[in-house]
N, C-alpha and C positions, 0 to 999 in steps of 0.2 A: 350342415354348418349353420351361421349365422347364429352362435350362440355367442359370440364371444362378446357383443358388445361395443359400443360408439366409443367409449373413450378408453386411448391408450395409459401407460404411463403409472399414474397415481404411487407413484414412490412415496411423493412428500421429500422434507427435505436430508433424508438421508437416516444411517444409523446411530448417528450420534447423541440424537435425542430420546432414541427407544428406552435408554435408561429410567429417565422422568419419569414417563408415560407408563412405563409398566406400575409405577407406586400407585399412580388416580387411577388405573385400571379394575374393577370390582371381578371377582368371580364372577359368572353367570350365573350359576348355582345359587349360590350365594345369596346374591342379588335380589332373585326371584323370590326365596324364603320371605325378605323383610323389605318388599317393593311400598310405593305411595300409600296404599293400602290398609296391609301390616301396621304399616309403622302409625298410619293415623288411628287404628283399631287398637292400639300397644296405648295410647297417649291418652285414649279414653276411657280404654279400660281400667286404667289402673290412677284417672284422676289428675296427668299432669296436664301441666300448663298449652298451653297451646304453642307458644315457642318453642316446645321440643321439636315439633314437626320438624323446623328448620335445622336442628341438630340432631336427630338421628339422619337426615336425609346427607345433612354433607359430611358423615361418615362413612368409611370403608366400611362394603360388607361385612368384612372380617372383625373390625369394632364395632359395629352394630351389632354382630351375632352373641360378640363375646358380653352386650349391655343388656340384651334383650333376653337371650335366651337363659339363664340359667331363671330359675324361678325367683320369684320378687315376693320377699313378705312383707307388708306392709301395715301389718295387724299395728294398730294403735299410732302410726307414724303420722305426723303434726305436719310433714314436709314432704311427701311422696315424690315432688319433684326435685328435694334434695338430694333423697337420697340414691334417686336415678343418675343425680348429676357425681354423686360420688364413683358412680362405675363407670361413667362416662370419661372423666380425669386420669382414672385407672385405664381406660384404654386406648385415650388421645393424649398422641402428643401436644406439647404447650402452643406452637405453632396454628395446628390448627383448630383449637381451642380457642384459641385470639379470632382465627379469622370466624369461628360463631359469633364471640362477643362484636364481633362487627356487625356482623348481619343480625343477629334477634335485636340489638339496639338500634341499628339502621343509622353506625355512628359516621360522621363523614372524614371527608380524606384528610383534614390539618389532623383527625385521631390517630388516621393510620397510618398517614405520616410518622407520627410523634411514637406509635407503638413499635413502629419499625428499627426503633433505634435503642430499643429496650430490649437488657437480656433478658433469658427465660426467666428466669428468677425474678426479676421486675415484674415479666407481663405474669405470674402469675401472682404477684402482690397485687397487681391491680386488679384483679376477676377473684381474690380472694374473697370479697364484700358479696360476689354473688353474679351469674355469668349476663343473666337480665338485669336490667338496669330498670327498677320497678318505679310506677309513679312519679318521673321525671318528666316534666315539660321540654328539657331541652339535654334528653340523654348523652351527646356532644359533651358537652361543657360538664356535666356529671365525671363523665369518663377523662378528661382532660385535667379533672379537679383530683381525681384518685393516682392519676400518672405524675403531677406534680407532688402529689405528698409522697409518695414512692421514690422519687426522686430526691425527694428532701428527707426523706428516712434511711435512705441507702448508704451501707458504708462504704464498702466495694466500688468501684468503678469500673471494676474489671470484670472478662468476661465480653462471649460474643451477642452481638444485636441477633434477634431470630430471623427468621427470613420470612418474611409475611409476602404473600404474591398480593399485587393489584385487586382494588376490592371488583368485586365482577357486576354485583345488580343487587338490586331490593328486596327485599324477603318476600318469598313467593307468595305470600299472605298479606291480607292489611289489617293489620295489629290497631286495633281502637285503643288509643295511650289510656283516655279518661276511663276505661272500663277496668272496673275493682274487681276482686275476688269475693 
């Protein structure tokens, strides 16, 4: 005996929630394929920005596989991480698309506030301009200035707000603003 171990219990709080948790759950498999790794080896092989890091990472395996894996031709492209960001669209929902623009901006909470109450449709009027917020001193107030003209372009009023979760922390990296390309 004595395999079993000090602590009893560790239910958690019940079945109820296993729903959620199954979505944020990655395959194992999966995972392994396109780990911290991969994903930085992926970002410099092929030239993008270093912000992706932070968006392939808080993709599901399964949209990461579906960004990454098929082959990337890039012969003569002007915007390499354009057009990564074009498959990236194709296989995030708007939702959590937002919650990148949150974090490669490192925008604070009156934005995510204010994003929270905008349908899909809005938030992606507003990351239409581009999902980094490039050479801004005060990317905030950039992102606040695009939500208001959105707001003031919009006809509809109708339609639901997305559901943006709590922003969680600061981009695993420290992003030098003043640093050009």
């Amino acid at each position: 005996g004595g395999s079993g171990g000090g602590r009893g219990g560790g239910g958690g709080g019940g079945g109820h929630s296993s729903t959620a948790l199954k979505l944020a759950v990655p395959k194992r498999s999966d995972a392994s394929r396109h780990g911290r790794e991969e994903i930085s080896d992926y970002v410099s092989e092929h030239g993008l920005e270093s912000w992706m890091n932070d968006v392939f990472e808080m993709m599901a395996a399964r949209q990461r596989a579906s960004v990454m894996d098929p082959p990337l031709r890039l012969d003569g492209a002007r915007n390499p991480t354009g057009v990564v960001m074009s498959r990236v669209r194709n296989a995030v929902p708007v939702e959590r698309r937002v919650e990148m623009f949150v974090r490669v901006n490192d925008l604070g909470e009156g934005v995510v506030d204010r994003l929270s109450t905008l349908t899909a449709e809005q938030c992606e009027a507003v990351m239409d301009t581009g999902l980094k917020i490039e050479g801004a001193r005060n990317p905030s107030g950039v992102a606040m200035k695009r939500i208001t003209t959105v707001l003031k372009n919009s006809r509809d009023r109708g339609g639901r707000p997305i559901n943006l979760s709590a922003r969680q922390d600061r981009p695993a990296y420290n992003d030098d603003r003043r640093q050009s390309k």
